[in-house]
C-alpha positions, 0 to 999 in steps of 0.5 A: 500527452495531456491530463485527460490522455493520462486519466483515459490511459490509466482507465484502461491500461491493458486495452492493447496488450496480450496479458503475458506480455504487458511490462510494468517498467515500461509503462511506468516510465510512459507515463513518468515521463508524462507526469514530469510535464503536468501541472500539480498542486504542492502538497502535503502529506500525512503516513499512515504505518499499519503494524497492529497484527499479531504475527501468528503466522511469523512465529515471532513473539514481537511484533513483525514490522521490527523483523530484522533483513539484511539489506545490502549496506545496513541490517535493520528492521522492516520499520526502520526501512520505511521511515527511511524511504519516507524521509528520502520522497521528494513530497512533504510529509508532516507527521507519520502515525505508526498503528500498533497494538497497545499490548506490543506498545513495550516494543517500541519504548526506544522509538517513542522520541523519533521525530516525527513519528506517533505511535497510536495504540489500538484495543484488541476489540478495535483491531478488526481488520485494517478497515476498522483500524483505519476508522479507529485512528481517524480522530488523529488525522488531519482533516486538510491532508492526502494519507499514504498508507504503507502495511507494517510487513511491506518490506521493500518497494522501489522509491519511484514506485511511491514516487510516481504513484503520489504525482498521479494521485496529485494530477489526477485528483482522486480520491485513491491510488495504490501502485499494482503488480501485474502477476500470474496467479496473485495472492490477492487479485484485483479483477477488471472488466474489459472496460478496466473497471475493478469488479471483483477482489479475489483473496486467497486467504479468504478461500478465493483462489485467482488463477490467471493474470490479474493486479495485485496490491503493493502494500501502499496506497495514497487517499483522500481524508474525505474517504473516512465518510464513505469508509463508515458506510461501507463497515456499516454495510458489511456488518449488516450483512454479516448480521452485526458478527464482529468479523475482520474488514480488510481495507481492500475491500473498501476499494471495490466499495468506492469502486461501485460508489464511483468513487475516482479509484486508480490503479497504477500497474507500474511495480515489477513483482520482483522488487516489491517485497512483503511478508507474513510466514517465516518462509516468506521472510526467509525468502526475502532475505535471499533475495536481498543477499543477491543484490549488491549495494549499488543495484539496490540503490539503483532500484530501490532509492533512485527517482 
């Protein structure tokens, strides 16, 4: 398959699938196995963590992202996890900047001298969503490096998932690219046009219920530095819609925006929903935790670590 097969494929992945039956592993392996043949650039990468929210509904009084699990072999906090598996990728990754909240900065006194590893403190009055956050911390990113984005409560999602869904950003040369679950009823649904187009974004915590078989986020996305520009206009726009409120704006929104912008957005409906976990009450976590406990160490390995 050539590069220009691989960009049509990925345009429109469900064309030829009934809906129910669409399997994110096969596809994923397609076009894997695609990917190993095509040429790509060396590159190297900058992580971002965004971990400055507040925990409300965790009812924690730390910040969620050092929540302890389980997982089969080790018990350690949902941010030690993800410095794990960016220190296993196969891609090169210079510096990784932890966001959090400057009044959370305490919490993490014991892991200011990871190598590698900023912490960038934000003001309540910055943290308006993961949009402004993001905008809030351009000043210290590279200006010549591609960004991975994990959210701070993404507890697991397999290696090969990141793996694959960074070689596609690379080949393909666009501008963003985030791995999706194909699911019924997601909490948060991405909704394509029958050309494969994302036209709508429904987010049942802002009273959008989705019922149907649509794309959900996994907590990760990989983009452009150059995105920073079209990320200031698109905050502009929303408050001139909102009449300058000083409203919360989630970075996913900004995908629909780059979308109408025709911007190179691709989503990779590639991650099985039930090995991409993340949380936001305490149930949801104590759901996890049963998960993990039903997974022996080498299973974990296998779907988690391998590539």
């Amino acid at each position: 398959m050539s590069k220009k097969d691989l960009s049509l494929k990925l345009q429109n992945p469900f064309r030829d699938y009934i809906k129910e039956f669409f399997s994110a592993d096969k596809f994923k392996n397609s076009i894997g196995i695609t990917a190993k043949n095509l040429p790509r650039e060396k590159k190297e990468y900058q992580v971002v963590i965004m971990a400055a929210g507040k925990s409300s509904r965790m009812n924690i009084d730390y910040p969620k992202t050092l929540y302890k699990f389980n997982y089969p072999g080790k018990n350690c906090t949902i941010l030690a996890n993800t410095l794990n598996l960016i220190s296993k990728l196969p891609q090169k990754v210079s510096k990784v900047f932890v966001v959090i909240r400057d009044e959370d900065a305490p919490f993490y006194d014991k892991l200011k001298n990871t190598d590698n590893v900023e912490f960038i403190k934000l003001n309540s009055n910055q943290i308006k969503g993961t949009a402004n956050c993001l905008l809030c911390i351009k000043q210290y990113l590279q200006k010549d490096l591609d960004i991975l984005m994990f959210w701070g409560d993404l507890v697991l999602i397999p290696k090969f998932d990141v793996v694959i869904s960074v070689d596609m950003h690379n080949i393909l040369k666009n501008s963003l690219t985030f791995p999706t679950r194909y699911k019924l009823n997601p909490y948060v649904a991405f909704i394509r046009d029958k050309n494969g187009k994302i036209v709508e974004i429904a987010h049942k915590n802002e009273g959008k219920n989705f019922t149907d078989w649509a794309e959900q986020d996994c907590s990760f996305f990989i983009f452009n530095y150059s995105l920073f520009t079209e990320l200031a206009k698109f905050i502009d726009n929303r408050k001139l819609i909102e009449s300058g409120e000083s409203k919360e704006i989630d970075f996913v929104h900004f995908i629909l925006f780059l979308t109408s912008s025709n911007k190179r957005i691709c989503p990779l409906p590639i991650s099985n929903d039930n090995y991409v976990y993340d949380i936001n009450t305490i149930e949801s976590a104590k759901n996890v935790q049963k998960k993990l406990d039903e997974i022996s160490k080498p299973e974990f390995e296998r779907i988690f670590l391998s590539n």
